[in-house]
N, C-alpha and C positions, 0 to 999 in steps of 0.2 A: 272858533274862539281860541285867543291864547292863554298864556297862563295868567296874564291880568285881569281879562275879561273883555279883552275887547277886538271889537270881530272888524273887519271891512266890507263895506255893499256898496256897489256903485246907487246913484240915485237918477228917481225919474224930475224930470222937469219944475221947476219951481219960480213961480213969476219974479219973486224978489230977488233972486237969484243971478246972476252971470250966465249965459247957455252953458258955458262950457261948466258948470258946476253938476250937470245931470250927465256930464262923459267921464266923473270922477270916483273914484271909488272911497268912500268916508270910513273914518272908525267912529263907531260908536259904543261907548263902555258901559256894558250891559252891568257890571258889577264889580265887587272890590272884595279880598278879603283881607281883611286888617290881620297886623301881629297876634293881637289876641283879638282870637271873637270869632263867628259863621259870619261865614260870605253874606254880603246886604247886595240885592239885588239894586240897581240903578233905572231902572227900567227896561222894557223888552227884548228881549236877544232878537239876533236878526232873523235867527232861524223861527222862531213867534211869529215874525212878522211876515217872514214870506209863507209857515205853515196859516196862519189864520187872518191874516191880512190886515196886522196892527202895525199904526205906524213906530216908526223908529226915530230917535234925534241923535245925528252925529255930535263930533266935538265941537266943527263950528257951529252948528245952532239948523242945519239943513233937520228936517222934518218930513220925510215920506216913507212907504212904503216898496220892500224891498223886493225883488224882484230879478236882476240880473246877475252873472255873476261878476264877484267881484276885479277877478283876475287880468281882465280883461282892458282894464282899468288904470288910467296911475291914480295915484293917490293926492288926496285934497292937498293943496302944500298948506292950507289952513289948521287941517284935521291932524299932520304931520307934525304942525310946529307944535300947537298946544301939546300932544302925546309926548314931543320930546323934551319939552321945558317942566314937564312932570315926571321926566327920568324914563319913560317906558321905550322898554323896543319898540320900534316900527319895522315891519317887512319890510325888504325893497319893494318897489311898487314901480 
């Protein structure tokens, strides 16, 4: 996870999907902490989700459970653009 909250997983197969969207690796922003305030969770970190086997929803809207790692991976250019039209760093990927 980085300092925004938001981690990358690659993702397994998803019918509505593109193939190539299950050889990508997604961010998903598990939280946020505002200027003032505690951290508000967004929903499940990924590491949840591959310890107890909950799914996860990236930025573009992909929804499974996580499992590989992420590295291995480029990254969604979907999941990339929204990250960066809301200012956040993205790894290279």
């Amino acid at each position: 996870m980085t300092e925004t909250g938001i981690t990358l997983d690659p993702t397994l197969a998803d019918p509505e999907l593109d193939g190539d969207h299950e050889r990508m690796s997604h961010i998903v922003l598990e939280g946020f902490k505002p200027e003032k305030g505690d951290y508000i969770s967004a929903g499940p970190s990924v590491v949840e989700g591959m310890v107890n086997g909950t799914a996860v929803k990236a930025l573009c809207g992909k929804i499974w459970v996580p499992g590989r790692n992420p590295k291995k991976y480029p990254i969604c250019p979907t999941c990339k653009e929204i990250a960066e039209a809301r200012g956040w760093k993205v790894p290279a990927g």
